[in-house]
Backbone of each chain as ProteinMPNN parsed JSONL, in Angstrom:
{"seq_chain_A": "XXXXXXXXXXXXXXXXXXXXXXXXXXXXXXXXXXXXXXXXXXXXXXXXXXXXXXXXXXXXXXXXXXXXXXXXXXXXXXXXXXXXX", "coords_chain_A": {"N_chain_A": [[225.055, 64.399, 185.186], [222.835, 62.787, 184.811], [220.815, 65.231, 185.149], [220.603, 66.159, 181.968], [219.418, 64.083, 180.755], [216.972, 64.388, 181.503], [216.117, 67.08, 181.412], [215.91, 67.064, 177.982], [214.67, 64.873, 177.598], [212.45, 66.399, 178.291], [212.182, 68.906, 176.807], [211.651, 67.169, 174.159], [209.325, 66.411, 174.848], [207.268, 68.657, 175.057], [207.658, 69.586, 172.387], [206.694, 67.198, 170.576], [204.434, 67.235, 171.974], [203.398, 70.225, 170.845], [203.659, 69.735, 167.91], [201.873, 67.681, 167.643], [199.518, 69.445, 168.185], [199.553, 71.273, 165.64], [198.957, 69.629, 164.347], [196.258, 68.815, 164.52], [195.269, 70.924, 164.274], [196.054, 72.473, 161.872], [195.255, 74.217, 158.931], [195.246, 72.97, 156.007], [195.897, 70.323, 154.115], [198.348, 69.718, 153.755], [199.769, 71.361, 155.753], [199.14, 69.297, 157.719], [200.731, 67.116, 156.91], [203.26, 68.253, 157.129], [203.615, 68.572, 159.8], [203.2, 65.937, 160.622], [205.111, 64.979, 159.799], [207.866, 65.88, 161.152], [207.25, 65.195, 163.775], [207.722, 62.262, 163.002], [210.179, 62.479, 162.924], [211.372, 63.651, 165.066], [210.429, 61.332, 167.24], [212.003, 59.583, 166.042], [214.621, 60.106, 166.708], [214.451, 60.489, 169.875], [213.751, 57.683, 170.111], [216.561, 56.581, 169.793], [218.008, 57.702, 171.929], [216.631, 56.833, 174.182], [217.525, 53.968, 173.668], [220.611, 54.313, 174.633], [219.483, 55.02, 177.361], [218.024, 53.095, 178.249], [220.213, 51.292, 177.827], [219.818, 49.347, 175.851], [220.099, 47.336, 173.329], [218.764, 46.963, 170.806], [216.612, 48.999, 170.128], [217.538, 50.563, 168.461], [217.657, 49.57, 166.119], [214.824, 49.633, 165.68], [214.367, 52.256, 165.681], [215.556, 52.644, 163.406], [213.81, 51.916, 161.326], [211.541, 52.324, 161.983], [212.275, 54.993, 160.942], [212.64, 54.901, 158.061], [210.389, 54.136, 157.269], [208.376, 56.099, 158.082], [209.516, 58.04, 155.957], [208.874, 57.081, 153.459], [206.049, 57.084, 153.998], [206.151, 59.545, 154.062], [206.383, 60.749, 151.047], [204.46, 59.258, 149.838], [201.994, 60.207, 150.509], [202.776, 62.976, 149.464], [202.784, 62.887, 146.895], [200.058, 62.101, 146.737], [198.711, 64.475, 147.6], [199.618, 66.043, 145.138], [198.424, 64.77, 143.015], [199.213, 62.968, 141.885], [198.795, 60.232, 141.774]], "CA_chain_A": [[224.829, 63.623, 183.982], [221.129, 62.506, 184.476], [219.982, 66.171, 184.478], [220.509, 66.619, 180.685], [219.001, 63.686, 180.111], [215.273, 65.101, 181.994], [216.118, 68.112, 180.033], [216.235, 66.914, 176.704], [213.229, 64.633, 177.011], [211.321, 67.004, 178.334], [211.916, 69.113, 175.386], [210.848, 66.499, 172.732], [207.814, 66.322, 175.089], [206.982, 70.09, 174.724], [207.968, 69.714, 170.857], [205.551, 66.519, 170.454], [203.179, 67.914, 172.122], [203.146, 71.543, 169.682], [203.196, 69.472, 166.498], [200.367, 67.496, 167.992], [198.702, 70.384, 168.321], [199.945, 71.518, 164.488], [198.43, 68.007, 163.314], [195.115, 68.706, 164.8], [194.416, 72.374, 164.019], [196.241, 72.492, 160.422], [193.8, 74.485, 157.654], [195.149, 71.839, 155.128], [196.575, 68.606, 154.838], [199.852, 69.931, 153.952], [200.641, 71.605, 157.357], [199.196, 68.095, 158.907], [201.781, 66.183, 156.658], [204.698, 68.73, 157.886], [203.585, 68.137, 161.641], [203.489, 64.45, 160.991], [207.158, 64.802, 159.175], [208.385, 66.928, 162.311], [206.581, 63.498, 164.871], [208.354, 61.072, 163.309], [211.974, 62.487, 163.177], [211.737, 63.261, 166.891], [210.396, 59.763, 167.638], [213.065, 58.471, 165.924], [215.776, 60.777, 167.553], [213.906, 60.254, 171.027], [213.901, 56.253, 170.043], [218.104, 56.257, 170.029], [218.064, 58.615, 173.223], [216.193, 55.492, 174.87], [218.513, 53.108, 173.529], [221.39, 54.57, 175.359], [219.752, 55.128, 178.51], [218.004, 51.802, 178.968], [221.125, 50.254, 177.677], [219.351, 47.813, 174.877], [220.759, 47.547, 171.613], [217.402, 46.49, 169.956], [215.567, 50.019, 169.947], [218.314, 51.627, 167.699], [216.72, 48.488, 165.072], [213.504, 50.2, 165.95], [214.31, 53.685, 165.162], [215.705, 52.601, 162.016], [212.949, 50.965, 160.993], [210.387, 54.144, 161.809], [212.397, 56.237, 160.126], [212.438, 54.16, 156.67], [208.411, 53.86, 156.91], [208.137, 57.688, 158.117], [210.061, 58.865, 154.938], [207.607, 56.482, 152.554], [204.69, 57.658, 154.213], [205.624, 61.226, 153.886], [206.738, 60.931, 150.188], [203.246, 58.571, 149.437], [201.386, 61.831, 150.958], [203.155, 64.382, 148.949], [202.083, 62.24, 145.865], [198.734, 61.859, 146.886], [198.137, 65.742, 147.45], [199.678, 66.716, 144.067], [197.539, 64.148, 142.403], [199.982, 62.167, 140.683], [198.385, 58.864, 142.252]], "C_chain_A": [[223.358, 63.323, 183.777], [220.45, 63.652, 184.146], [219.734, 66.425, 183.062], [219.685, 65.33, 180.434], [217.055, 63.99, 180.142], [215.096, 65.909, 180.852], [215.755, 68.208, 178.704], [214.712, 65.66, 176.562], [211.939, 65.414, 177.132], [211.175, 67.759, 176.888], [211.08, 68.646, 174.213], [209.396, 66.105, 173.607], [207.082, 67.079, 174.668], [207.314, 69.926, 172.792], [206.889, 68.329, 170.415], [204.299, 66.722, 170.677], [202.4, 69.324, 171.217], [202.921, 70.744, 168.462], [202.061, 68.893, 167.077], [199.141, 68.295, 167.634], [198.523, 71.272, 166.636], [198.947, 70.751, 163.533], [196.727, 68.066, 163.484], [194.596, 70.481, 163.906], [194.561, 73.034, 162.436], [195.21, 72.976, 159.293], [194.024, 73.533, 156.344], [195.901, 70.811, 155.235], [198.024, 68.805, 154.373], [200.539, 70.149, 154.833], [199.936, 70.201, 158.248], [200.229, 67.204, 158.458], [202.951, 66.507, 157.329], [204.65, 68.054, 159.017], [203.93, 66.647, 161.751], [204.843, 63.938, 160.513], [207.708, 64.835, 161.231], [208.365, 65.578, 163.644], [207.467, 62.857, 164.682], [209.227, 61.204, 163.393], [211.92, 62.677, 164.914], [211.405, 62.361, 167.344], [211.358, 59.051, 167.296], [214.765, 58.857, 166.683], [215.44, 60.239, 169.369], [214.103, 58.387, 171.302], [215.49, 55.776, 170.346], [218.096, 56.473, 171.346], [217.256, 57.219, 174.139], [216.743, 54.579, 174.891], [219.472, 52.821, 174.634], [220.634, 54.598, 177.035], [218.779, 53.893, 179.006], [219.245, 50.834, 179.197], [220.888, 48.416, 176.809], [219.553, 48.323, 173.729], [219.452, 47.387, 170.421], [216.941, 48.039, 169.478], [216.363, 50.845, 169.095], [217.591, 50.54, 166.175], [215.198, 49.608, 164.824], [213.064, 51.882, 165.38], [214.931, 53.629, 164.145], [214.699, 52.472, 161.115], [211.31, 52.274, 160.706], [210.957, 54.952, 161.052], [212.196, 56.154, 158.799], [210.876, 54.142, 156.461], [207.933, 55.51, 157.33], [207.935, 58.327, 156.597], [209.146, 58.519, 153.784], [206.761, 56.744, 152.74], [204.672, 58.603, 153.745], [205.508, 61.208, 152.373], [204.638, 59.97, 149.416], [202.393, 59.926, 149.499], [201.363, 62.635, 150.292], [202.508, 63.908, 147.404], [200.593, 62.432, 145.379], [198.38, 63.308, 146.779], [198.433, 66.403, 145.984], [198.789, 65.942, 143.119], [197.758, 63.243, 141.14], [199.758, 60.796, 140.747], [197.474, 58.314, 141.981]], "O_chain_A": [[222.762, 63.574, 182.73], [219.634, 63.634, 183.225], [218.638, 66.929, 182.813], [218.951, 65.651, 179.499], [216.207, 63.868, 179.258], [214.425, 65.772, 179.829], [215.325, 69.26, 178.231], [213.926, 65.645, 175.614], [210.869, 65.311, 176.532], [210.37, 67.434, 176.015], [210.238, 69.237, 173.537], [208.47, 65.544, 173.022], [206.172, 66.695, 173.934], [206.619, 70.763, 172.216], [206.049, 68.798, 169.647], [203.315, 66.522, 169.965], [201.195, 69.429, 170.992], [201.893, 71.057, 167.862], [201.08, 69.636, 167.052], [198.124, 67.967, 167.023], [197.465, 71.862, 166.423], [198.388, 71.053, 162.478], [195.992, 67.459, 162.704], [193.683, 70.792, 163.142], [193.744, 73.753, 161.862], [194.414, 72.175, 158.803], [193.04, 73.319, 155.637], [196.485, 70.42, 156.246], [198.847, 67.944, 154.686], [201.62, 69.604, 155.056], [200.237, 70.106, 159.437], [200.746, 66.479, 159.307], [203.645, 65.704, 157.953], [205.402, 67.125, 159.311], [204.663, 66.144, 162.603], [205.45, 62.892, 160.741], [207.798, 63.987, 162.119], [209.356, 65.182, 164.257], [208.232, 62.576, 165.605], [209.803, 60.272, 163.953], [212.381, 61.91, 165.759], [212.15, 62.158, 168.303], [211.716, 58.05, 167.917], [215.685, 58.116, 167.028], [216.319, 59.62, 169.969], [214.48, 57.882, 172.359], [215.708, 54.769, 171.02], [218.177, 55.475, 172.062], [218.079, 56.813, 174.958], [216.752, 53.976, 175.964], [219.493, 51.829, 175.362], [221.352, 54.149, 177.929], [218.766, 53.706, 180.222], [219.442, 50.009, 180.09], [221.304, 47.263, 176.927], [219.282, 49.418, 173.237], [219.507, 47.801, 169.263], [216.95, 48.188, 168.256], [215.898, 51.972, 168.925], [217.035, 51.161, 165.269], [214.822, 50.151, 163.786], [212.053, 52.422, 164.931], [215.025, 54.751, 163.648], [214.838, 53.024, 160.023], [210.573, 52.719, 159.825], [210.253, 55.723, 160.4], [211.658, 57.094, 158.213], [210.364, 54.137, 155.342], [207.003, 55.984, 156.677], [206.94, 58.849, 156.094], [208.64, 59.431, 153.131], [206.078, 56.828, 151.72], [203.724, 58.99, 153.061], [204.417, 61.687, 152.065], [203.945, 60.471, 148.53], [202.202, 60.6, 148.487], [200.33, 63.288, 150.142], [201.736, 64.688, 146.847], [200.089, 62.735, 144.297], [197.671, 63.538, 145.799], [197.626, 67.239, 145.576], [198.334, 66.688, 142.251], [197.147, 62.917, 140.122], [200.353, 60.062, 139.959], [197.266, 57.195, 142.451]]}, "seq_chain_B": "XXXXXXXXXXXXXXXXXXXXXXXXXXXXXXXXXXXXXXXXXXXXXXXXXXXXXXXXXXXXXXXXXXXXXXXXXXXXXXXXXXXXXXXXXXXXXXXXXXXXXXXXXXXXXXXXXXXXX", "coords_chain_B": {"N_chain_B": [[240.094, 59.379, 177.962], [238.019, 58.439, 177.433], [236.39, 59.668, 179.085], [236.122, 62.164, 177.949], [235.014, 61.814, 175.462], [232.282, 60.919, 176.696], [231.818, 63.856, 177.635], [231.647, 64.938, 175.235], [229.532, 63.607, 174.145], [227.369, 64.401, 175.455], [227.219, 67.175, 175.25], [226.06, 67.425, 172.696], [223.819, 65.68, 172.644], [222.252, 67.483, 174.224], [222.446, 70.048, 172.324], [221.038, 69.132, 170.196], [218.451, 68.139, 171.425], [217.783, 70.732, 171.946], [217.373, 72.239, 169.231], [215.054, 70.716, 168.288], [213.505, 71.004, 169.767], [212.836, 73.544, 168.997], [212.427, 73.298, 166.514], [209.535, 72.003, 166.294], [208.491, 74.334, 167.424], [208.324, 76.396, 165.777], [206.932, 75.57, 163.388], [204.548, 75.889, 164.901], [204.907, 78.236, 165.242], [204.996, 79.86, 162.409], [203.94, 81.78, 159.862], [202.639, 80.485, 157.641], [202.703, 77.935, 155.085], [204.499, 76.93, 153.5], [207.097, 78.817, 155.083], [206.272, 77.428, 157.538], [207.249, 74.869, 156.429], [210.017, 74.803, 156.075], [210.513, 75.593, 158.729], [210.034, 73.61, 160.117], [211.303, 71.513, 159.031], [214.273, 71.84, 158.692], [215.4, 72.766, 161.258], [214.557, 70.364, 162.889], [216.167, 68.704, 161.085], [218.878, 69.064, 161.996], [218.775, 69.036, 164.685], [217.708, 66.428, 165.142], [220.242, 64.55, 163.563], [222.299, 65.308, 165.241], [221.427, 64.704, 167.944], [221.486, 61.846, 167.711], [224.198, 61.471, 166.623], [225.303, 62.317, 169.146], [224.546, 60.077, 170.477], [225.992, 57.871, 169.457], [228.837, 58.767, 170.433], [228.974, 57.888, 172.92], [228.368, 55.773, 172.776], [230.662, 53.846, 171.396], [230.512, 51.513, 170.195], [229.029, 51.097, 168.986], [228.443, 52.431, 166.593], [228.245, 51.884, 163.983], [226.012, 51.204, 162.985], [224.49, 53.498, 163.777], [225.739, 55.4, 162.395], [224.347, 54.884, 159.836], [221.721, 55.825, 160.197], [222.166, 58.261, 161.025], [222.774, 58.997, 158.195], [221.302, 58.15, 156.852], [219.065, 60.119, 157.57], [219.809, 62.58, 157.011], [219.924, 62.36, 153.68], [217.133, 61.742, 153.914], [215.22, 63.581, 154.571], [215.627, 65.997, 153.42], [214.794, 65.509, 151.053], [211.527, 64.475, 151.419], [210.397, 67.017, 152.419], [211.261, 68.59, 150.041], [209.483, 67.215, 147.927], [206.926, 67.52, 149.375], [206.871, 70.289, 149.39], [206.584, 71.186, 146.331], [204.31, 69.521, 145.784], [202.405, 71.418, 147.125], [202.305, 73.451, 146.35], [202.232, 73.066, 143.082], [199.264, 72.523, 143.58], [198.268, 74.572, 144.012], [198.48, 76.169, 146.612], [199.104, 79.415, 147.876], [201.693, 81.36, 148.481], [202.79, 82.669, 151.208], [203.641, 86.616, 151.596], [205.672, 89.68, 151.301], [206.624, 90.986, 149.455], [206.073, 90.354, 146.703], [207.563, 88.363, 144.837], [207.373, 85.85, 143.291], [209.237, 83.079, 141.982], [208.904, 80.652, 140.851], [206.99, 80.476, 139.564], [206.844, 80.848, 136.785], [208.436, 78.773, 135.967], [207.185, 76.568, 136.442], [205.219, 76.885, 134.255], [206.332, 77.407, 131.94], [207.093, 74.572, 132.092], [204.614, 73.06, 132.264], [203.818, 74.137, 129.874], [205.604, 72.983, 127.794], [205.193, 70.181, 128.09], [202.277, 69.746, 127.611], [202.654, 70.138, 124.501]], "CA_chain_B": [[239.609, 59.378, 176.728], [236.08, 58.017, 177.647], [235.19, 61.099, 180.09], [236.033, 63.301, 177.108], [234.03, 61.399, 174.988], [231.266, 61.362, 177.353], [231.283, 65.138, 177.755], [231.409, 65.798, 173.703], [228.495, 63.148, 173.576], [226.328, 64.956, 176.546], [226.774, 68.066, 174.664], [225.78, 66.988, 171.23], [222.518, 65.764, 172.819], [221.521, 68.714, 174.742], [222.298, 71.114, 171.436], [219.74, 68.349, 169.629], [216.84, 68.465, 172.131], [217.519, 72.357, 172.053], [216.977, 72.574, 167.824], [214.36, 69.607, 168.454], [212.221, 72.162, 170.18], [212.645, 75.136, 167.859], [211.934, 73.161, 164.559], [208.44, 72.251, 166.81], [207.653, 75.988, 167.731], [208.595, 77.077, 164.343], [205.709, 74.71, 163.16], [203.547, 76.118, 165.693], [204.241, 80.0, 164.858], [204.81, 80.565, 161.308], [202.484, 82.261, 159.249], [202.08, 79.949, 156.173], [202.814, 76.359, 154.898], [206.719, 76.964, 153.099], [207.765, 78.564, 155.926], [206.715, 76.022, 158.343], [208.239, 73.601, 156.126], [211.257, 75.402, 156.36], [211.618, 75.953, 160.021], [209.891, 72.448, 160.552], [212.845, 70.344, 158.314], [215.931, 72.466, 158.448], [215.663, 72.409, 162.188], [214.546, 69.018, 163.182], [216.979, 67.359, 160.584], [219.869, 69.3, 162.576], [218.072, 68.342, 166.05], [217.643, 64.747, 165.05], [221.552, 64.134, 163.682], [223.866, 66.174, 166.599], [221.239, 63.802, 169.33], [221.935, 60.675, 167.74], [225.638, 61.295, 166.758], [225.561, 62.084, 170.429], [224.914, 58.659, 171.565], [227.407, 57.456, 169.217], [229.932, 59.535, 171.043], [228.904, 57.705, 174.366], [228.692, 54.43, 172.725], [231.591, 53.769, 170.129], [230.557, 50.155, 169.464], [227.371, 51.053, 168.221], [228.545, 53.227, 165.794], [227.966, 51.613, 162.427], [224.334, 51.624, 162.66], [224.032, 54.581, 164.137], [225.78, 56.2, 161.148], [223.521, 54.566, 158.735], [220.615, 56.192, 160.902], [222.534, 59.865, 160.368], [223.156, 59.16, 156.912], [219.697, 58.62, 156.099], [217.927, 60.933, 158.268], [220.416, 63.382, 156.322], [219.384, 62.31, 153.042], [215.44, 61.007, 153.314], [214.101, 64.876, 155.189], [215.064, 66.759, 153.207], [213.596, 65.157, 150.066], [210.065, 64.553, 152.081], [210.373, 68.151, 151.929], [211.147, 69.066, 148.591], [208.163, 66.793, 147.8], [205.847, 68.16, 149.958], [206.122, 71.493, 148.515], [206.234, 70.959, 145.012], [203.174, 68.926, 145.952], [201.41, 72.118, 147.923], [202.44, 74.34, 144.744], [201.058, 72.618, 142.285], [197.993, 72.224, 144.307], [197.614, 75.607, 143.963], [198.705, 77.405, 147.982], [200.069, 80.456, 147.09], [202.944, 81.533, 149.179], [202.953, 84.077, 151.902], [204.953, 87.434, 151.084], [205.055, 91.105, 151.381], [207.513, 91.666, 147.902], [205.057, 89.717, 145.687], [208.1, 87.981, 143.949], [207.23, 84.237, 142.692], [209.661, 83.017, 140.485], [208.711, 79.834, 140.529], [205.773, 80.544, 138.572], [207.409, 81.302, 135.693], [208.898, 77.481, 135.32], [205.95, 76.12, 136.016], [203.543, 77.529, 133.28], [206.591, 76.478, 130.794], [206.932, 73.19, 131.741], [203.356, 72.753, 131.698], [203.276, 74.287, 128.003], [206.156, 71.547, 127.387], [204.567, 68.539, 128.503], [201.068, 69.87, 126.94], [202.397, 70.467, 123.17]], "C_chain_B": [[238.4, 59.17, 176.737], [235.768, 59.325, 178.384], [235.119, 62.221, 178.577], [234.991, 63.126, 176.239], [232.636, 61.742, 175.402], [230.867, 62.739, 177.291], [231.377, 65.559, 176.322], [229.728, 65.067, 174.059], [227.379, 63.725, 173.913], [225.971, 66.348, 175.678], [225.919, 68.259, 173.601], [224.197, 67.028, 171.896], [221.665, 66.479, 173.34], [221.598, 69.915, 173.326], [220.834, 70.444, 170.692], [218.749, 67.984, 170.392], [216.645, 69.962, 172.042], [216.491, 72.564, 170.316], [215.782, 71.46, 167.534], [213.018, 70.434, 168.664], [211.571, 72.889, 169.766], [212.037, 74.732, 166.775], [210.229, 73.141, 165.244], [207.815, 73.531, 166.932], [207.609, 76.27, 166.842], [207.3, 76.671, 163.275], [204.64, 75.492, 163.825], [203.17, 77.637, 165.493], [204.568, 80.187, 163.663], [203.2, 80.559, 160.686], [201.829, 80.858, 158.209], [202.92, 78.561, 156.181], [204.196, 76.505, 154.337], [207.321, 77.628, 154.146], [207.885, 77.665, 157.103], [207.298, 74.63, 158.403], [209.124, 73.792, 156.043], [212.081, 75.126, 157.582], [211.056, 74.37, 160.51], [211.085, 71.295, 160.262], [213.869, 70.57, 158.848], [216.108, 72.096, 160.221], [215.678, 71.187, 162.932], [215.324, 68.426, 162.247], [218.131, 67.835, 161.486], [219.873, 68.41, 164.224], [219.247, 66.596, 165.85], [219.221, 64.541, 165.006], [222.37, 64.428, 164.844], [222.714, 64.927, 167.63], [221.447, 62.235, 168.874], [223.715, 60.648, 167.516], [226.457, 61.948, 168.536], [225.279, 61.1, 171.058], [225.68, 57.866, 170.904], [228.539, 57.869, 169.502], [229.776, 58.678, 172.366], [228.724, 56.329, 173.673], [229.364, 54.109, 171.128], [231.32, 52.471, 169.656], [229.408, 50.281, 169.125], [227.126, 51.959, 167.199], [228.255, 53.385, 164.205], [226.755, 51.686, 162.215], [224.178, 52.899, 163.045], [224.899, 55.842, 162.57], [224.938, 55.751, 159.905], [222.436, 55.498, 159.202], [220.893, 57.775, 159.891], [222.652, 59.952, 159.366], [222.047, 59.621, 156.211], [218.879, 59.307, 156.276], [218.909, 62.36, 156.939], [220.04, 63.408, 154.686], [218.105, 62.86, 152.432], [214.77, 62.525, 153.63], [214.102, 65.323, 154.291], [214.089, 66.713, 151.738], [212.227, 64.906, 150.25], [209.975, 65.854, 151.573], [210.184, 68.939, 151.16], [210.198, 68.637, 148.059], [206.996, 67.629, 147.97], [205.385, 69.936, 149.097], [206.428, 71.868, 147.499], [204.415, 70.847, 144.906], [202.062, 69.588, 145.855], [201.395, 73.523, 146.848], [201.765, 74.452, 143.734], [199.678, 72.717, 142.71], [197.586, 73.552, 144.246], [197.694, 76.886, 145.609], [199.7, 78.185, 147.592], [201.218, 80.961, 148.876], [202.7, 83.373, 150.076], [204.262, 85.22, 151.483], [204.565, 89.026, 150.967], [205.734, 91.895, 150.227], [206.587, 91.254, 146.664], [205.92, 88.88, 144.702], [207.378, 86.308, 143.888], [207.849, 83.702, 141.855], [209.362, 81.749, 140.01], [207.825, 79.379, 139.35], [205.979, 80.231, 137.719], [207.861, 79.837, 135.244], [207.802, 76.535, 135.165], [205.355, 75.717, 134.726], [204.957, 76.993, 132.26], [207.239, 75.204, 130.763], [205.908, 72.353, 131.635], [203.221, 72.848, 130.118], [204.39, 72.729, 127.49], [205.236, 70.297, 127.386], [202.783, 68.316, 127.86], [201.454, 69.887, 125.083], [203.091, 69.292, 122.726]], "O_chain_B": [[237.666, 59.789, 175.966], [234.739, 59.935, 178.092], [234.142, 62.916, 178.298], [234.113, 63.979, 176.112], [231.905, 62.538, 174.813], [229.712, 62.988, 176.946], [231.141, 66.76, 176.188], [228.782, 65.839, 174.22], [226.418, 63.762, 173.144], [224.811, 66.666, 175.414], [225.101, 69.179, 173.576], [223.457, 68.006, 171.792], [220.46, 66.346, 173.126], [220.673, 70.727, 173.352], [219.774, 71.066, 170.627], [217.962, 67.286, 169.752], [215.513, 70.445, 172.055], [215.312, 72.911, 170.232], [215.565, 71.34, 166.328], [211.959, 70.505, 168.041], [210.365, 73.12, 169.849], [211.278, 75.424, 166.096], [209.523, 74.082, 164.881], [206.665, 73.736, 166.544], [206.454, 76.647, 166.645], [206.827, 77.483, 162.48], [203.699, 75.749, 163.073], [202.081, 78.211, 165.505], [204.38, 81.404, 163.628], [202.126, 79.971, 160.803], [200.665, 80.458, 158.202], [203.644, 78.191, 157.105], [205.069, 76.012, 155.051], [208.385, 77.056, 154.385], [208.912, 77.219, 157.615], [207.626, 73.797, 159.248], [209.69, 72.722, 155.821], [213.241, 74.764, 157.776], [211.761, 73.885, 161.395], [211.587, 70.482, 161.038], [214.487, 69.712, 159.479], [216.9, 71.202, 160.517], [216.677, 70.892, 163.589], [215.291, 67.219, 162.482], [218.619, 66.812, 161.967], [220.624, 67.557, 164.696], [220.331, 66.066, 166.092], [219.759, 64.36, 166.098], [223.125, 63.566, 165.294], [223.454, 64.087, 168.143], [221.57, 61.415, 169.784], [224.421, 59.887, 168.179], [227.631, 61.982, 168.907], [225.657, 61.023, 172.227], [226.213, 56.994, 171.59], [229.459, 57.384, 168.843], [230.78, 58.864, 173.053], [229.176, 55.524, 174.488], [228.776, 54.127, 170.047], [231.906, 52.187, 168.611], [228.744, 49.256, 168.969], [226.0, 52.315, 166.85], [228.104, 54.365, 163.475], [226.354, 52.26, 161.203], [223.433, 53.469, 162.248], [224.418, 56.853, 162.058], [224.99, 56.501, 158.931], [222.156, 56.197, 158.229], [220.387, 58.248, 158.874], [222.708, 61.14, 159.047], [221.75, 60.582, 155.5], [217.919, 59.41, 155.513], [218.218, 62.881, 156.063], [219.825, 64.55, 154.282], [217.804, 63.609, 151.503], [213.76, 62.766, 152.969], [213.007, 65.427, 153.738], [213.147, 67.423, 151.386], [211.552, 65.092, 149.238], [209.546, 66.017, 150.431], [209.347, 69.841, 151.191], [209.619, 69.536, 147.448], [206.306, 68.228, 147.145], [204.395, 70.463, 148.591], [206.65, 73.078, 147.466], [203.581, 71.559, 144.347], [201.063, 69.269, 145.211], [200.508, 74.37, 146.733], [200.995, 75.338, 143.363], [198.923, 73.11, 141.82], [196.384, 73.717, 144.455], [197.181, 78.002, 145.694], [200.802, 77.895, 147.125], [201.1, 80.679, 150.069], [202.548, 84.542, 149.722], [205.416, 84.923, 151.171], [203.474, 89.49, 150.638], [205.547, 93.091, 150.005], [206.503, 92.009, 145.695], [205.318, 88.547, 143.681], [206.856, 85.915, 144.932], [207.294, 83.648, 140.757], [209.502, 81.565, 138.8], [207.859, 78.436, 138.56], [205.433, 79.176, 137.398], [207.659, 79.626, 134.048], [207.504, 75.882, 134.166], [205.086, 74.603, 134.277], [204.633, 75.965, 131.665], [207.815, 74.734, 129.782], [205.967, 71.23, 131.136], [202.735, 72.031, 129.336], [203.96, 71.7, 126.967], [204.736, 69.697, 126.435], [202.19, 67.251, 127.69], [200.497, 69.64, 124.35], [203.187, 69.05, 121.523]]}, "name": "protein", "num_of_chains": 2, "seq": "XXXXXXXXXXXXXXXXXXXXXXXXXXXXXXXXXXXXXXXXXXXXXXXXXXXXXXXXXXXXXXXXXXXXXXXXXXXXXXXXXXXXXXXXXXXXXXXXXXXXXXXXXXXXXXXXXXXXXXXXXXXXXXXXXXXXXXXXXXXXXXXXXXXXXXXXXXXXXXXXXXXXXXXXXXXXXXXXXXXXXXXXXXXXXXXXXXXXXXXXXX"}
């Protein structure tokens, strides 16, 4: 049972770490918005996955909460680059 | 009934760190900006839902929020998305392609003439 859970964070380590790397090297600010889309859904998937294995009910609050201010950021962003702002 | 549970929920979250990964690489190797918003969304919204409706499989009393979570992650991506590249359209990045089709073009230029006459 614990192995999958190594497994599976390592993953969103290796997958945090590539957009990282997406967010930095990006030729425009569209592929840095994707990368920073791509961040916050696995922070907020990664945020439940913590939930469960500390066993605190709070951090599922928490990853609600990022994901609602993620989705406004990104959509503020997409605004801002078409130039409707 | 709980072990079964348990072993759907275990699965769920190992398929969603697997497609968690891919939408990341997919980001990391496509050529151009619509397909990385492609393989960046489509995969991380799949990811994201199957690993949280896998810890609502392992915890059934925590289930009502956690479907609000999936509801909206299901929703809010992929409209970011559709945003974004409207956004990167307009803006003028032309689209990788080895057929040369664009049809988008074409609505464009007459809903521009609309909104101009």
């Amino acid at each position: 049972m614990n192995i999958i859970y190594i497994i599976v964070f390592t993953l969103m380590g290796i997958g945090i770490t590539i957009s990282m790397i997406r967010f930095v090297k990006g030729p425009r600010s569209g592929d840095r918005a994707i990368a920073l889309d791509t961040l916050s859904i696995i922070i907020t998937a990664s945020m439940v996955l913590l939930a469960h294995v500390f066993e605190r009910y709070i951090y599922i609050d928490v990853a609600l909460i990022y994901g609602v201010l993620g989705f406004v950021g990104i959509i503020v962003i997409a605004r801002y680059i078409e130039g409707a702002l | 009934m709980k072990e079964i549970l348990e072993y759907i929920g275990m699965a769920f979250i190992l398929i969603g760190g697997i497609f968690l990964f891919l939408g990341a690489l997919g980001i990391l190797r496509m050529p151009d900006l619509y397909t990385r918003l492609q393989a960046g969304t489509k995969a991380s919204t799949l990811g994201a839902m199957s690993t949280i409706l896998g810890v609502g499989f392992l915890h059934p009393e925590w289930f009502l929020k956690i479907a609000i979570i999936v509801i909206f992650i299901g929703v809010a991506n992929p409209l970011s998305s559709h945003a974004l590249a409207r956004a990167s359209y307009r803006k003028g990045v032309i689209p990788f392609s080895k057929s040369g089709i664009d049809k988008y073009k074409k609505a464009v230029k007459k809903q521009n003439k609309k909104v101009s006459s």
